[in-house]
C-alpha positions in Angstrom: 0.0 0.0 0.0 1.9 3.3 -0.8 1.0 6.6 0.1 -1.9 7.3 -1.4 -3.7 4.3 0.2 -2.0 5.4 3.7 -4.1 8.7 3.0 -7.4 7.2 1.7 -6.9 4.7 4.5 -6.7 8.0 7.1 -9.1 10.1 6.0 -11.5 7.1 6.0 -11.1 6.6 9.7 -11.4 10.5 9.9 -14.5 10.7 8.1 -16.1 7.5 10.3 -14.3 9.6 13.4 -16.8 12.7 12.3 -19.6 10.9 11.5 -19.8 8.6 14.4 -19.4 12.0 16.9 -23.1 13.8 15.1 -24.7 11.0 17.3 -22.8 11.3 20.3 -22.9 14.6 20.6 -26.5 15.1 19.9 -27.8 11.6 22.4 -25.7 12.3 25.1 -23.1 15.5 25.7 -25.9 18.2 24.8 -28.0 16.7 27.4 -25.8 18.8 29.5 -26.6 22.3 28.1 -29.9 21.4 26.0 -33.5 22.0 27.7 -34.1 18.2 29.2 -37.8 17.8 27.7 -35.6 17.6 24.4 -34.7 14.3 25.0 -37.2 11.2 25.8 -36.5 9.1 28.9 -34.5 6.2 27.5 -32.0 8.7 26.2 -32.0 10.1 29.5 -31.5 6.7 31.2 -29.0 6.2 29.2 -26.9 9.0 29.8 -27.4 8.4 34.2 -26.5 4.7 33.4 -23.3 5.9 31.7 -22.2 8.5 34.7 -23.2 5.9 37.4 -21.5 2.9 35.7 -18.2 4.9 34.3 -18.3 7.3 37.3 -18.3 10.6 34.9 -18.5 13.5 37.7 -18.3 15.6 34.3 -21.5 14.6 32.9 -23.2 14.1 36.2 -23.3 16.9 38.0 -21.0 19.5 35.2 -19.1 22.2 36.4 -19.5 25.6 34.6 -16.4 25.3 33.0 -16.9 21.5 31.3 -20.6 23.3 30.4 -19.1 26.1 28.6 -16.9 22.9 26.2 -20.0 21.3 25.4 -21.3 24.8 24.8 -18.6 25.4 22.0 -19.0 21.7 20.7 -22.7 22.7 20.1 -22.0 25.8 18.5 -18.9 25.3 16.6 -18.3 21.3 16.3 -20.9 20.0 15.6 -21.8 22.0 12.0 -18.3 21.1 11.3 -18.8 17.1 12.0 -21.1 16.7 8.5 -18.5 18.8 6.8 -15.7 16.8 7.8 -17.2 13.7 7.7 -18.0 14.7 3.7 -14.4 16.0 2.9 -12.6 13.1 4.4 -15.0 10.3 2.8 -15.0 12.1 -0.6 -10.8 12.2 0.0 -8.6 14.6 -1.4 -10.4 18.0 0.0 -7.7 20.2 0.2 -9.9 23.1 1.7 -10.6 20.9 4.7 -7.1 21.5 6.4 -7.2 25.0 7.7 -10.4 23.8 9.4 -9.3 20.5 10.4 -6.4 22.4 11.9 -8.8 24.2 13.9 -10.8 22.1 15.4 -8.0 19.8 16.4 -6.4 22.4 18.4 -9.2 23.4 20.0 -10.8 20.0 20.9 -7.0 19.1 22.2 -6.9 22.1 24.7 -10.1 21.6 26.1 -9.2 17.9 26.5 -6.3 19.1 28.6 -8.4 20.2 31.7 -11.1 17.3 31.1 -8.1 14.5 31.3 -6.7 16.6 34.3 -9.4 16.9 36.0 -10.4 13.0 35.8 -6.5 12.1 36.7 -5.9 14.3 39.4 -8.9 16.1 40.7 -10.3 15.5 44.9 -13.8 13.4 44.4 -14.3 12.9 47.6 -17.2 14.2 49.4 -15.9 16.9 50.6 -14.8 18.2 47.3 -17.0 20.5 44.6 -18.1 17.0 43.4 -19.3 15.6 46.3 -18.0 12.2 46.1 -19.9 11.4 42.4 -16.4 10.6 40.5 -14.2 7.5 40.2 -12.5 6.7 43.6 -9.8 4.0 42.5 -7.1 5.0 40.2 -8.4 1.7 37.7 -11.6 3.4 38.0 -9.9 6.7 36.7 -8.1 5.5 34.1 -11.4 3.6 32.7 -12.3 7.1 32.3 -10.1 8.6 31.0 -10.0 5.6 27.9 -13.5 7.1 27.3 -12.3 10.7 26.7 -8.6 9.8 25.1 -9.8 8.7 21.9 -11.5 12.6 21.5 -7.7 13.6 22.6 -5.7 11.3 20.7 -7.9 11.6 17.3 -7.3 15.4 17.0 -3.7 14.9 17.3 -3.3 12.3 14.6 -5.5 14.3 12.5 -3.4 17.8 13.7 -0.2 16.1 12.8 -1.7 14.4 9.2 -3.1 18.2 8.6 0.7 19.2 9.2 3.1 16.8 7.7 0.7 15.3 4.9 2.5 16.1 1.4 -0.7 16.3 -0.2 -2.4 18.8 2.1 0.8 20.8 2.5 1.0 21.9 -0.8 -1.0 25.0 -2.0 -2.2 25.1 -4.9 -1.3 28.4 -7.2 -4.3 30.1 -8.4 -4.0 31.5 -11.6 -4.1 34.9 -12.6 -6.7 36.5 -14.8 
């Protein structure tokens, strides 16, 4: 497989990457910031099953801060998700990599203080959280294998956005 199959092979797990976050995001992180009556009770139920079985003090009881992320991934990711989804399956998009940029960098630096805070924040009762979070570090790093791939994603795509031949070069437009 040269390079050109390394590339269709990437941006095919990009596009599925995109199109497999329109769900996600719309079920269950919006139930965060969205009016509840949106959503009908299984979706509901299944969004208290996940906190409760994963231990996600982000979703359960969300500070400000983690609301203000979902916030922007309302707003700004998710008309991007259908778009990206599109360039990457079609393949060869050029115009997709300032915006690919973009989003990676952003969706990296609010993973920053999401990952922090599920590695090293207090979750004990006393804390802002009162307790709802994982108390075992085994029980911390299951969380944090949910939110890596939404790290770890972004970066490959960040660094194929970068060092790709293909979507490095610019194309001269020609004078008229």
């Amino acid at each position: 497989m040269g390079a050109l199959g390394v590339r269709r092979g990437l941006e095919w797990l990009l596009g599925f990457y995109f199109l497999s976050h329109v769900p996600i995001t719309l079920l269950l992180d919006l139930q965060v910031v969205l009016p509840r009556e949106l959503y009908p009770v299984e979706l509901r139920n299944l969004l208290k099953w996940y906190t409760k079985e994963f231990r996600d003090p982000l979703l359960q009881d969300p500070p400000a801060w983690f609301k203000s992320f979902l916030f922007c991934e309302l707003v700004f990711q998710l008309p991007f998700f259908p778009v990206a989804a599109y360039a990457f399956f079609k393949g060869g998009c050029r115009w997709i990599r300032t915006p690919a940029i973009i989003y990676s960098v952003h969706t990296m630096t609010t993973l920053v203080p999401i990952l922090s805070t599920l590695l090293f924040e207090d979750f004990s009762k006393a804390s802002g959280f009162k307790g709802t979070g994982p108390k075992t570090l085994h029980e911390r790093l299951t969380l944090v294998s949910v939110y890596a791939p939404y790290f770890l994603i972004p970066l490959m795509l960040l660094l194929f956005m970068l060092r790709s031949p293909y979507y490095k070069h610019e194309e001269k437009r020609k004078k008229k």
